[in-house]
Backbone as CSV, one residue per row, in Angstrom:
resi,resn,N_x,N_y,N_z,CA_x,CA_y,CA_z,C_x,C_y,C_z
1,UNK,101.301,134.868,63.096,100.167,134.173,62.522,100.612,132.823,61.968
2,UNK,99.751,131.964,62.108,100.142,131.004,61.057,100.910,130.785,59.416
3,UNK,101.343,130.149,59.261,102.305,130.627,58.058,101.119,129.776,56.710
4,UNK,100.756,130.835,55.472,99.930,130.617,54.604,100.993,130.805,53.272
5,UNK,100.050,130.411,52.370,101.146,130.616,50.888,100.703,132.244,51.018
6,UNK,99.984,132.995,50.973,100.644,134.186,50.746,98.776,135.241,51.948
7,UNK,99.381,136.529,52.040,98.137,137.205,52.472,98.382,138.850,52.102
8,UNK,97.065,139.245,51.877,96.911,140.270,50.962,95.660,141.628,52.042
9,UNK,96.193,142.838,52.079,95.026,143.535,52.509,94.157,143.955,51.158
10,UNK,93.048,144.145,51.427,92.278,144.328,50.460,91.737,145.841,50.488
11,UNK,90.815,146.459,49.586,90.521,148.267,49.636,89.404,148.647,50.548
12,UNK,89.174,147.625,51.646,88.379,147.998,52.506,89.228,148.007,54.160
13,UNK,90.308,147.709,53.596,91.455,147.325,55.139,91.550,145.921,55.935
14,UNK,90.824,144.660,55.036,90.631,143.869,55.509,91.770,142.965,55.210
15,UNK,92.059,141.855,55.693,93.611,140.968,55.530,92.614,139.254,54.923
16,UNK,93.099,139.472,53.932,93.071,137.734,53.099,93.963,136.812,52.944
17,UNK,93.890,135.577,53.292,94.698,134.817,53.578,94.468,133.221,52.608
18,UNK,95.553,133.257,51.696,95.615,132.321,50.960,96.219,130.830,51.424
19,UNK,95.611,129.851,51.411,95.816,129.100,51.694,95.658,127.576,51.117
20,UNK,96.789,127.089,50.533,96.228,125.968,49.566,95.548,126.404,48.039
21,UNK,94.114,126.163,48.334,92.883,125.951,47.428,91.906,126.835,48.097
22,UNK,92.180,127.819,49.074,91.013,127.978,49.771,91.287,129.558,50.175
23,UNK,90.514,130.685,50.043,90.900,131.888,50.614,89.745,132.975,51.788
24,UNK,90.626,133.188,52.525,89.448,133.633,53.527,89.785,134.946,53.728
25,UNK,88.993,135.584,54.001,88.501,137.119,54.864,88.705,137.092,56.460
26,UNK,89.392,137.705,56.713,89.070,138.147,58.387,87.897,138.321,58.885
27,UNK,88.014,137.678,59.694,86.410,137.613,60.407,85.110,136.459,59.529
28,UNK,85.387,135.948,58.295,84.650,135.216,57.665,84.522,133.874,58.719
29,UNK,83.963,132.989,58.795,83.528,131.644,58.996,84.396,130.422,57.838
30,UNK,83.507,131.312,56.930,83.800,129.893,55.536,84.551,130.681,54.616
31,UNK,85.579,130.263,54.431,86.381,130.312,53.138,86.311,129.912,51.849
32,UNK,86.232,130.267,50.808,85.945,130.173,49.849,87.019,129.201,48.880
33,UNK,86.191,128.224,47.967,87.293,127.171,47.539,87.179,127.741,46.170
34,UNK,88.872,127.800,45.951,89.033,128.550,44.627,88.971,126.974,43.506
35,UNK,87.915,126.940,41.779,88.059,125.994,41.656,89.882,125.666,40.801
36,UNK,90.128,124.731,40.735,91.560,124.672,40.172,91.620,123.378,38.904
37,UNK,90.733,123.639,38.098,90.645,122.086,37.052,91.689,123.287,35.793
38,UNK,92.308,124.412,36.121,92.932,124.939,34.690,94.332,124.150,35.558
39,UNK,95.029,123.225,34.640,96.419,123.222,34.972,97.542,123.994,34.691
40,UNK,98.220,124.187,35.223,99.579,125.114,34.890,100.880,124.921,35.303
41,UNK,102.020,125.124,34.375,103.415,124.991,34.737,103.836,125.593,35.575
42,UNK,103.885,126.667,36.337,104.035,127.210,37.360,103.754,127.410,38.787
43,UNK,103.613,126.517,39.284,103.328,125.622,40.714,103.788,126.931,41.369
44,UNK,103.518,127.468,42.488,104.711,127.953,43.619,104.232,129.754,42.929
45,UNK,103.300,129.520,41.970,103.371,131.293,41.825,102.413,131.820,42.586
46,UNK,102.405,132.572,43.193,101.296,133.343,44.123,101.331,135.034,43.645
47,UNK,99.999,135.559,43.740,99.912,136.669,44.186,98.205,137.359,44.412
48,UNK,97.965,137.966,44.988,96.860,138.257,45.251,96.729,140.057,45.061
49,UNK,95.882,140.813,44.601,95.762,142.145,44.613,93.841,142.686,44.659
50,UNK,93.973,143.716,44.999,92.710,144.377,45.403,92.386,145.582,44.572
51,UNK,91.651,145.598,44.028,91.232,147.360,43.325,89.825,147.960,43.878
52,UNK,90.494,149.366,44.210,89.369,150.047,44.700,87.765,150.165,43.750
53,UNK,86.857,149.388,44.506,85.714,149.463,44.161,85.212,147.927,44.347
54,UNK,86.385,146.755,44.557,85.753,145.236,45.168,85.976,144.478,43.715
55,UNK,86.999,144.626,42.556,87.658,144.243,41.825,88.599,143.554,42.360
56,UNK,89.096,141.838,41.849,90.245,141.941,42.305,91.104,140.788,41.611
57,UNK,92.148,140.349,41.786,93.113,139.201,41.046,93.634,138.539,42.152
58,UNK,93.406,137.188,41.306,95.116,136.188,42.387,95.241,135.290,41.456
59,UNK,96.648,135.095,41.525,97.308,133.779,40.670,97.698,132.647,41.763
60,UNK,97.366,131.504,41.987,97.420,130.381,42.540,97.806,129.312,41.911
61,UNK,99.290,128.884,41.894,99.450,128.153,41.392,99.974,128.555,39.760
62,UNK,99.738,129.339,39.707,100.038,129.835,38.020,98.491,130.499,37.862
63,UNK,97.726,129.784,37.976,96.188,129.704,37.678,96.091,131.446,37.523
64,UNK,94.982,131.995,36.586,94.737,133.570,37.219,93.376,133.630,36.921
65,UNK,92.746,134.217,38.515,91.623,134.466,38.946,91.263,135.865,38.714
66,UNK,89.987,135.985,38.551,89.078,137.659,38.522,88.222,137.726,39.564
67,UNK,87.901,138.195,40.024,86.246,138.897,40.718,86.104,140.063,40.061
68,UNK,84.993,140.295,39.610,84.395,141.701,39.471,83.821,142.916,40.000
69,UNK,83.316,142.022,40.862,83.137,143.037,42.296,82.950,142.499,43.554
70,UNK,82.851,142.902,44.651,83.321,142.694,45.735,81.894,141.858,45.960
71,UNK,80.600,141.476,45.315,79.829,140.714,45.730,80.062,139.658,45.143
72,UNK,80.783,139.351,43.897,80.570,138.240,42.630,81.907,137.131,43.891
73,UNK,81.662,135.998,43.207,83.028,134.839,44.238,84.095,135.571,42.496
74,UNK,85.380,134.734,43.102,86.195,134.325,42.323,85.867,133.251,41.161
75,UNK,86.306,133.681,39.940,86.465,132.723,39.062,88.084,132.497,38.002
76,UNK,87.820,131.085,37.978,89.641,130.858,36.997,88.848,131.235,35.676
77,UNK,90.255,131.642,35.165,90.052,131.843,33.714,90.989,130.686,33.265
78,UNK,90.822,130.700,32.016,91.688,130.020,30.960,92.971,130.228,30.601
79,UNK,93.587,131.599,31.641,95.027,132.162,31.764,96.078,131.285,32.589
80,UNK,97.101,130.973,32.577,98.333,130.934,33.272,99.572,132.469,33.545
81,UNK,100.301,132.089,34.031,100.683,133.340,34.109,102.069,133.280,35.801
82,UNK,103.157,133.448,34.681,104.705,133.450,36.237,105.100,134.778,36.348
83,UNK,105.202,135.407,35.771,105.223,136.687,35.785,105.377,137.727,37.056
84,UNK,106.425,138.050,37.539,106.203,139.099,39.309,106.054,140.099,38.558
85,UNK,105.388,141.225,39.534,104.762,142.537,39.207,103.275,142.616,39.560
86,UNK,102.788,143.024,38.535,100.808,142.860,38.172,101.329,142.891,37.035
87,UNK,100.901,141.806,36.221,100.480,142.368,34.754,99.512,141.510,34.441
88,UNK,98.861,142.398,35.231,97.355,142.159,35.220,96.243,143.476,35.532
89,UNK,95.394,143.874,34.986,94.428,144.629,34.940,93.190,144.585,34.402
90,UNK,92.226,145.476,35.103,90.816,145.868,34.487,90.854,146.795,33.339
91,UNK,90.448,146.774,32.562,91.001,147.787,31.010,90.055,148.407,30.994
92,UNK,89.925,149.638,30.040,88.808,150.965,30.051,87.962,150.659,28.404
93,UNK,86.934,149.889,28.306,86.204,150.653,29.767,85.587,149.686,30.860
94,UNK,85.674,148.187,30.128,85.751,147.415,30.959,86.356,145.873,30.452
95,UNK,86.438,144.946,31.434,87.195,143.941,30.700,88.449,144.293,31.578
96,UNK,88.949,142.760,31.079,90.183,142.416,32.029,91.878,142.453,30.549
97,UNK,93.052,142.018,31.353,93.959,142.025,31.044,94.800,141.598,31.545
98,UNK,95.441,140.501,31.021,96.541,139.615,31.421,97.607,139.312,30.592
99,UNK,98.924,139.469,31.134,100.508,138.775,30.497,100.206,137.553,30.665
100,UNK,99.653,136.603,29.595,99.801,135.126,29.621,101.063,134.042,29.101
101,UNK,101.544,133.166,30.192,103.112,132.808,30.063,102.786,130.994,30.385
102,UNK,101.813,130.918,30.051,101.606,129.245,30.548,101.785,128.655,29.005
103,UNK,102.082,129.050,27.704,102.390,128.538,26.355,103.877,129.180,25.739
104,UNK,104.287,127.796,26.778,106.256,127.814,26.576,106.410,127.356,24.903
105,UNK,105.571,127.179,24.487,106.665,127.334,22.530,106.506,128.501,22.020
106,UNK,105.328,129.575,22.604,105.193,130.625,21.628,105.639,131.829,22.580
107,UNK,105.771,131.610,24.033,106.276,132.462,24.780,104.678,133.058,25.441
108,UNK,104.954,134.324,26.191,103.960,135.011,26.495,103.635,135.768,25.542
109,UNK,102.217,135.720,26.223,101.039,137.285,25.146,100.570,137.994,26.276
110,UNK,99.941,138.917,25.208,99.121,140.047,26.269,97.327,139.463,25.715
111,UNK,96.411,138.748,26.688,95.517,138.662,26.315,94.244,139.320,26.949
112,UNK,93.078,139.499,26.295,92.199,140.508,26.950,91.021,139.929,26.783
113,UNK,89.795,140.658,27.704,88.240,140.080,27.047,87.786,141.099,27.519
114,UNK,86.251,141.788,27.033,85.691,142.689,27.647,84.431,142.437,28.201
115,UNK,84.537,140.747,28.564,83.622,140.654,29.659,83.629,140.479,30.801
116,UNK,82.611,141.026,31.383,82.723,141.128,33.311,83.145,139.624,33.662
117,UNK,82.562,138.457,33.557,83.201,137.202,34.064,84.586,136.789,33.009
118,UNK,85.903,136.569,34.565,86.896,136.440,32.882,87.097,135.313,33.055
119,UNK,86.071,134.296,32.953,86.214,132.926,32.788,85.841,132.539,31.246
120,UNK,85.773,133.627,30.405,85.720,132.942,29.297,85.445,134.576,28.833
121,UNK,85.677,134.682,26.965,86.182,136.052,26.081,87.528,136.446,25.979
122,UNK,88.449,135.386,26.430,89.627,136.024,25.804,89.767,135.915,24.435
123,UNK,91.068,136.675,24.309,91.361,136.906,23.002,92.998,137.675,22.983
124,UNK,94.328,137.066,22.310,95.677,137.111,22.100,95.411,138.509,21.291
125,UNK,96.084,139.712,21.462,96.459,140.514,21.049,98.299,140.557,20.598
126,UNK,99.040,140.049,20.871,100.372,139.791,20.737,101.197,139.597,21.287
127,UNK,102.384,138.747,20.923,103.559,138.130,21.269,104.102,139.196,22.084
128,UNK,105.075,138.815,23.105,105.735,139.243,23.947,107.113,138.949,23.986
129,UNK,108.275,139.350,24.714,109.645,139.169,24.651,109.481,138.408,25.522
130,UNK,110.014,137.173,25.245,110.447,135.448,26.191,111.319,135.963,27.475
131,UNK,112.247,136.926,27.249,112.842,137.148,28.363,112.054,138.303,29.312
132,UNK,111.087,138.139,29.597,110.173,139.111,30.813,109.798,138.330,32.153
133,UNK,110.529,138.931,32.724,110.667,138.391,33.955,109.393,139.112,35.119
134,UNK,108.973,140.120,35.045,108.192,140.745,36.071,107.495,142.183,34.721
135,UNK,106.423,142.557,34.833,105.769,143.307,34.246,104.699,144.241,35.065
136,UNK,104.289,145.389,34.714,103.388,145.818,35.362,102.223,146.367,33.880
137,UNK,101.215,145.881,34.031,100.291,146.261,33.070,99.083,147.491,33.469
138,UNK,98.392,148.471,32.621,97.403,149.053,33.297,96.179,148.823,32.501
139,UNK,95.451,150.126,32.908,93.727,149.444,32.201,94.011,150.326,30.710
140,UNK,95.089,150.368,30.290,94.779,151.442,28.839,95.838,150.163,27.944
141,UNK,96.366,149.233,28.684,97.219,148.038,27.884,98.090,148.205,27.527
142,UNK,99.208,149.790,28.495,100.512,150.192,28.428,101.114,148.865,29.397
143,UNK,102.237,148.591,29.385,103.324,147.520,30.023,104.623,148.051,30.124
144,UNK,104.900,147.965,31.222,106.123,148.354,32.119,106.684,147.159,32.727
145,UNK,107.731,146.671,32.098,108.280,145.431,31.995,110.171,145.407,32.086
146,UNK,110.356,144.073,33.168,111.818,143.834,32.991,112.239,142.943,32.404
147,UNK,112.870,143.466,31.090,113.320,142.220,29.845,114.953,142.332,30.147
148,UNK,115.103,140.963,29.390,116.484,140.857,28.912,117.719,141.568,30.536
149,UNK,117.265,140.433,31.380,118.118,140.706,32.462,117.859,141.698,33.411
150,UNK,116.891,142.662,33.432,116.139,143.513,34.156,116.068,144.915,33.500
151,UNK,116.471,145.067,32.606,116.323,146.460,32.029,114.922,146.424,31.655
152,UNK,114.478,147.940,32.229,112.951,148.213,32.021,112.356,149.251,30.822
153,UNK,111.729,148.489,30.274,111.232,148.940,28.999,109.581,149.432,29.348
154,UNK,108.920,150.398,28.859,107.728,150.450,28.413,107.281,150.610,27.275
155,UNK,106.284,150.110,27.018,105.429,149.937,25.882,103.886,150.772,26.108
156,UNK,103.876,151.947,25.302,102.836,152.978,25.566,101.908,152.648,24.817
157,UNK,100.863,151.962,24.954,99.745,152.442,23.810,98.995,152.927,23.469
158,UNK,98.761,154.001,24.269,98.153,154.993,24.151,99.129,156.429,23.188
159,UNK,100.119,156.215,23.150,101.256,157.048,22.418,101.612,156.882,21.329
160,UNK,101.646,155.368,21.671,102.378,153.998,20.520,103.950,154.485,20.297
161,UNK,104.505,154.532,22.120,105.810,154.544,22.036,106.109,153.084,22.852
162,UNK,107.572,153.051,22.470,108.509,151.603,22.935,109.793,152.212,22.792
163,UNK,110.402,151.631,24.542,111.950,151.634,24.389,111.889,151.981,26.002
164,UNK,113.095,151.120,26.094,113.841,151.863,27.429,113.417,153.128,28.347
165,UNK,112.803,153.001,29.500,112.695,154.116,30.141,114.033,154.979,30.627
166,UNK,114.266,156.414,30.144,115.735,156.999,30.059,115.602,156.677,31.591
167,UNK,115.214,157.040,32.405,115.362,157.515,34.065,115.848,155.948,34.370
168,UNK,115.803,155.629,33.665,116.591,153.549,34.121,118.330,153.755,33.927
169,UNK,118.881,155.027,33.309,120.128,155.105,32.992,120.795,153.598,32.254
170,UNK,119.850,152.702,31.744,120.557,151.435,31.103,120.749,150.099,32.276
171,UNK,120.474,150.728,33.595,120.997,149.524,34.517,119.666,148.766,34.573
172,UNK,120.110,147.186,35.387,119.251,146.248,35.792,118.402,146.134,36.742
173,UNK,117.125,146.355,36.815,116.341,146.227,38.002,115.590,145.016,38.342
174,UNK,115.517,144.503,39.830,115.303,143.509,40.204,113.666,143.107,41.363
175,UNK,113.075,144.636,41.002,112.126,144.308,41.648,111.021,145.294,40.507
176,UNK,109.788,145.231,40.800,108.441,146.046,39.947,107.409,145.386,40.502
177,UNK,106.966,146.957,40.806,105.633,146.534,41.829,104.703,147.990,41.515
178,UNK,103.309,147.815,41.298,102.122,148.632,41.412,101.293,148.742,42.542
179,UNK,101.094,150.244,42.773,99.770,150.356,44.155,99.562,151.404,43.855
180,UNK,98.393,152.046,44.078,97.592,152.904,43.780,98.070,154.599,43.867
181,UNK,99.252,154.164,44.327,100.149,155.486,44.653,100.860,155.622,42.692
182,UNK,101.180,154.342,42.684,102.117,154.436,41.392,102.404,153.197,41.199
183,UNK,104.027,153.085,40.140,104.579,152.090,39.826,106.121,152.599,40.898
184,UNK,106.630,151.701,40.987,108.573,151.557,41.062,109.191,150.167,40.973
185,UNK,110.167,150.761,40.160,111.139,150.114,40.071,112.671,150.277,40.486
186,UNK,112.894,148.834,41.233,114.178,149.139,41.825,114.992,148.172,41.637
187,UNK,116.751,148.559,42.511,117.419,147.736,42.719,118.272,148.219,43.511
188,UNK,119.368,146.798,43.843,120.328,147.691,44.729,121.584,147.581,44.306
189,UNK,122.287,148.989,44.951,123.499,149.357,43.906,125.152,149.052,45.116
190,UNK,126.119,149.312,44.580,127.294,149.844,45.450,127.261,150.548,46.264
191,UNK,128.149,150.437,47.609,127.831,151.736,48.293,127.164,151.685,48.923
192,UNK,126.240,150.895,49.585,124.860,150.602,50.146,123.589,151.601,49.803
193,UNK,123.684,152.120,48.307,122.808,152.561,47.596,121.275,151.513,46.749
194,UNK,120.504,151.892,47.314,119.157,151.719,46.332,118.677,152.472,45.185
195,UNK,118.369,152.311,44.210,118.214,153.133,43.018,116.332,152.776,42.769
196,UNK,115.538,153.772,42.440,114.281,153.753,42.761,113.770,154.504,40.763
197,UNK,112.990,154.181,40.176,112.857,154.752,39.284,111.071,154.594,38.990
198,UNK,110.406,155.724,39.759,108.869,155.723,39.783,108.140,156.240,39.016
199,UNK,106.928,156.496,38.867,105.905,157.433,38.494,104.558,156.838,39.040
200,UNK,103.666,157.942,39.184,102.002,158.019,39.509,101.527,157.032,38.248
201,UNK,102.005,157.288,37.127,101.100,156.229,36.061,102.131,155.875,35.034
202,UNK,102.121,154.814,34.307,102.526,154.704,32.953,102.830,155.709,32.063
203,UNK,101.706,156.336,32.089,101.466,157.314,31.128,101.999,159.130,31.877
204,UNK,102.970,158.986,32.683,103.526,160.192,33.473,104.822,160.091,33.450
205,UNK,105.485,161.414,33.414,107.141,161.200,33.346,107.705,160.358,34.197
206,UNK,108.723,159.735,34.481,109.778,158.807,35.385,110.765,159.815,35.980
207,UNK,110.919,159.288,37.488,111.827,159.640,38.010,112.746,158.893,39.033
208,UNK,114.242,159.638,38.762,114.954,158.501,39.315,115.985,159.019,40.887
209,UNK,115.682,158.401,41.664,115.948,158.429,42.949,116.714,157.610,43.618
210,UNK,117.994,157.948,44.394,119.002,157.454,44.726,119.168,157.604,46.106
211,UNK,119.421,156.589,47.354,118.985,156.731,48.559,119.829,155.446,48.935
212,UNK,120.138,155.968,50.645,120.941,154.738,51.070,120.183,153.407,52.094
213,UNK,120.595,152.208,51.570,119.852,151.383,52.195,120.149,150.279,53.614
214,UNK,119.635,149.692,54.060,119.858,148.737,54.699,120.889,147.931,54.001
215,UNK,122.119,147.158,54.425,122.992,146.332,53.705,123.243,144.950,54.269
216,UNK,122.042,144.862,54.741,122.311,143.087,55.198,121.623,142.167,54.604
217,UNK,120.654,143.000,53.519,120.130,141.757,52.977,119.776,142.627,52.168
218,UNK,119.286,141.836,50.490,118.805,142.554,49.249,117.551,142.752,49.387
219,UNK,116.937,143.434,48.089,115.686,144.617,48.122,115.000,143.187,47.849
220,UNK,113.753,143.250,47.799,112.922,142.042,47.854,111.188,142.808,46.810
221,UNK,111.204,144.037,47.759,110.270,144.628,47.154,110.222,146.148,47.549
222,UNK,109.384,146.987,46.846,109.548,148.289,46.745,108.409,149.196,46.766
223,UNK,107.530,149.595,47.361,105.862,149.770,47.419,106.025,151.256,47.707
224,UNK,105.398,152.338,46.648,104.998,153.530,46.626,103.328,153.428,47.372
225,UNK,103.290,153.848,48.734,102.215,154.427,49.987,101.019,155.508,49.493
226,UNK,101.966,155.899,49.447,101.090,157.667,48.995,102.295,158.576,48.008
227,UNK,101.890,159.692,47.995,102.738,160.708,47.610,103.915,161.228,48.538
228,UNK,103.876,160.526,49.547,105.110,160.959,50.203,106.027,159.697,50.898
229,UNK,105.618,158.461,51.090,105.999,156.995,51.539,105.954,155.962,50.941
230,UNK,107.102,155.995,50.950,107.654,154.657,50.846,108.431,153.322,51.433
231,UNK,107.670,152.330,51.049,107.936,150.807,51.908,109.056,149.701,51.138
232,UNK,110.050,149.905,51.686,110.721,148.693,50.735,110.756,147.262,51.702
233,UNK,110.928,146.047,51.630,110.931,144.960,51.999,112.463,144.181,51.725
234,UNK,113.213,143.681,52.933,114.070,142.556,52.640,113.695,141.459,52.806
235,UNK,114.719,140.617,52.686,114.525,139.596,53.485,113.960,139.207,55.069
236,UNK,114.504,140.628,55.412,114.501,140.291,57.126,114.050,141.361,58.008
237,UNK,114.331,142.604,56.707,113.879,143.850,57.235,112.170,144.744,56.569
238,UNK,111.927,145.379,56.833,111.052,146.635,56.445,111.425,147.770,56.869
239,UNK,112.542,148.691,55.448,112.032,150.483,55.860,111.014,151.052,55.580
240,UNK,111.125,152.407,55.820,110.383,153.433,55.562,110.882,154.604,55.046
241,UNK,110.497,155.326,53.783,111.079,156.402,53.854,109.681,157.464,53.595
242,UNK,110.094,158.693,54.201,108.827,159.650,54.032,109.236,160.686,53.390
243,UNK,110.194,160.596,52.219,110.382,161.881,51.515,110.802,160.723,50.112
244,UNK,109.481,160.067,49.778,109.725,159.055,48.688,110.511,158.240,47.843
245,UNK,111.254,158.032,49.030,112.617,156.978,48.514,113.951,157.767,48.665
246,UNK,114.382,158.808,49.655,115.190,159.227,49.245,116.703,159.100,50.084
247,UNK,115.581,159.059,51.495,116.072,158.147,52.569,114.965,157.397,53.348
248,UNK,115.662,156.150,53.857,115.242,155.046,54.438,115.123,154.669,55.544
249,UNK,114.542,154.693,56.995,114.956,153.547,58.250,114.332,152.223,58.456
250,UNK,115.137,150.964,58.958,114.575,150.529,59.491,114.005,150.793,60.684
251,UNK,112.189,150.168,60.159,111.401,150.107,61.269,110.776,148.752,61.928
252,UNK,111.500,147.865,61.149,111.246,146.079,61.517,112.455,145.456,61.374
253,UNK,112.482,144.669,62.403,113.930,143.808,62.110,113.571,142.417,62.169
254,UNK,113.279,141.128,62.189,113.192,140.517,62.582,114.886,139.772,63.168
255,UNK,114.698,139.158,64.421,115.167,138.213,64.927,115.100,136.510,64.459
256,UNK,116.320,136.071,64.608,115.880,134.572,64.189,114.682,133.393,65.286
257,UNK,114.127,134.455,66.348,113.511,133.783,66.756,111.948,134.192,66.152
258,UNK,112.422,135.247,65.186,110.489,135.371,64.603,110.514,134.901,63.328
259,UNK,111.094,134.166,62.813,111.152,133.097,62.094,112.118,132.863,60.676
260,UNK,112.919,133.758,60.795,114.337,133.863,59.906,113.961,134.820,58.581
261,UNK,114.590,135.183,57.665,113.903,135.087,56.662,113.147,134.977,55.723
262,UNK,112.069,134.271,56.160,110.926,133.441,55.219,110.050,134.253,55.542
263,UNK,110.085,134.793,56.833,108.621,135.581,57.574,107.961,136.426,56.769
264,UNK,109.676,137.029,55.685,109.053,138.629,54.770,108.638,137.945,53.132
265,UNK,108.461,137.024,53.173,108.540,136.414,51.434,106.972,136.978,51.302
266,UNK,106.835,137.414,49.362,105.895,137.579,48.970,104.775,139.071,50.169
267,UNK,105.603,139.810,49.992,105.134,140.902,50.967,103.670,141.943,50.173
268,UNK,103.144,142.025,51.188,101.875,143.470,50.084,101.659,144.371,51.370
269,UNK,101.817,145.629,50.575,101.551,146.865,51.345,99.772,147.112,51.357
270,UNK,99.699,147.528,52.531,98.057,147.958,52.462,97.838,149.251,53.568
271,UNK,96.490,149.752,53.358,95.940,150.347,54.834,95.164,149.198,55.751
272,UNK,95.039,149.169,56.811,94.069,148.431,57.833,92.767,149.141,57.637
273,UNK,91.869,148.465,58.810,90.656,149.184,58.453,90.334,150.329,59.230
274,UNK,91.721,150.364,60.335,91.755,151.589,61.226,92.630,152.765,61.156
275,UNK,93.264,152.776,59.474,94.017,153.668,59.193,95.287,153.351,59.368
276,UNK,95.676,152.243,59.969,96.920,151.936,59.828,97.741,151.313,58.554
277,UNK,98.986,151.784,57.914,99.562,151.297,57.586,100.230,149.701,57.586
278,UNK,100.255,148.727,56.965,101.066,147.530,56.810,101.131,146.736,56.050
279,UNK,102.529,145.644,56.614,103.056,144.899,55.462,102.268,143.793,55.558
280,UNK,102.007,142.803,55.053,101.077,141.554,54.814,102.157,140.792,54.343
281,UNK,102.982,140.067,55.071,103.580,138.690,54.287,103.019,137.006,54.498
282,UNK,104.056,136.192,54.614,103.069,134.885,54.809,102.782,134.293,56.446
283,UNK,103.499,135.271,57.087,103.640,134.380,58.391,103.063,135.727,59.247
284,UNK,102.704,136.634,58.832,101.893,137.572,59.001,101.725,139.002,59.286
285,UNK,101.696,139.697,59.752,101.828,141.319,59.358,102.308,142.193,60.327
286,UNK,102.995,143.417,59.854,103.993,144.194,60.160,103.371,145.612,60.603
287,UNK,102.711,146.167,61.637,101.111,147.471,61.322,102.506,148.228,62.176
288,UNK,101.878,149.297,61.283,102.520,150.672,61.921,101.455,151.014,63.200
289,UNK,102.208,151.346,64.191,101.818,151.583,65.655,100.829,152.793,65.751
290,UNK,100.797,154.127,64.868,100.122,155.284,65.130,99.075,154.859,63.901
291,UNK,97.786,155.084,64.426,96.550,155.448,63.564,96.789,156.474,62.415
């Protein structure tokens, strides 16, 4: 496909494609112009996500966008935000939620509103640790976060616990990613070992999983499928494992004639709209062959 800043399947199986200022639907005509008058320090940040029911987020540029439902357009809010992961969500019982990182003297916050358009009702609930590099947030305003060099901490608030997740054994993780399967967090170890440390929710025990990987290039990203698959992403490759991280194959390789490296940047796992499995990166997508 043409190479875009980033493309995303959405919860109907459809593929969106970011581009510039402008984002389109498969099969659409007209693309939709995202507006961009919020400025932000973070040029080059992308991400786009989908929630079942036509909810959805993208950060462009730093910028962070809402829809509310799958009829409303996109609107910017008053957020910035560099942050890899999601830490970003719809909160219960309604209302949005964002790690905001575009106010470098005071660091990031966690800010919220509980109105359907989140172009305006925020409101700073509190300071955050300066060193958070990637976060995953949910709709109850628990955060699953890599501070201070990648060690992953959660913050429960529904418990009103904090500290270190034990199943992290103390080491550094370099990737955190959410999908509807769960959270994981990973990295890669000695040995041509991957170290995987998941759960179904925030709010569910952690577990930690040790599995051997591809060794030609580092983990990039790490996507819990379902209850039984899992998708990790390199640079160059895509496995699979179907006994949830425990072992791995490659099932994509690219060649330097399908476009080096770059092909897998900024990857999202989805279903198609025909039941297929795939990866969505910028230069375009990876579908598993069986329905």
């Amino acid at each position: 496909m043409e190479a875009a800043d980033l493309r995303a399947i959405d919860d109907e199986g459809r593929v969106w494609t970011l581009r510039g200022g402008t984002l389109a639907r498969d099969g659409d005509d007209h693309p939709a112009t995202l507006p961009d008058e919020v400025p932000c320090p973070s040029r080059g940040t992308y991400a786009l996500e989908f929630v079942e029911g036509g909810a959805a987020y993208a950060v462009v540029d730093g910028r962070f966008y809402v829809r509310s439902s799958r009829s409303a357009p996109f609107v910017v809010t008053p957020i910035c935000t560099d942050l890899a992961g999601a830490p970003w969500s719809t909160l219960a019982p309604r209302g949005w939620g964002v790690i905001a990182n575009g106010l470098r003297a005071v660091g990031p916050g966690l800010l919220l509103t509980r109105a359907r358009d989140g172009a305006a009702g925020w409101y700073a609930v509190t300071a955050l640790d300066r060193s958070i590099t990637a976060g995953v947030l949910d709709e109850h305003q628990s955060l699953l976060s890599l501070v201070n060099e990648g060690h992953l901490v959660l913050v429960d608030q529904r418990q009103t616990v904090a500290g270190e997740v034990l199943a992290a054994h103390g080491e550094s993780f370099t990737t955190l990613s959410r999908s509807p399967a769960g959270v994981v967090a990973a990295h890669d170890a000695d040995g041509g070992r991957r170290v995987l440390v998941t759960a179904r929710s925030l709010g569910e025990p952690f577990a930690r999983i040790e599995a051997r990987r591809d060794q030609s290039a580092p983990t990039r990203a790490v996507v819990l499928v379902d209850l039984a698959r899992v998708v990790a992403v390199t640079d160059h490759t895509v496995e699979l494992s179907l006994d949830r991280g425990r072992t791995f194959r490659t099932v994509l390789r690219l060649a330097p004639s399908d476009g080096g490296a770059g092909s897998l940047e900024r990857p999202h796992v989805g279903r198609l709209r025909d039941g297929r499995h795939a990866v969505a990166t910028r230069n375009g997508l990876a579908v598993d062959r069986c329905p």
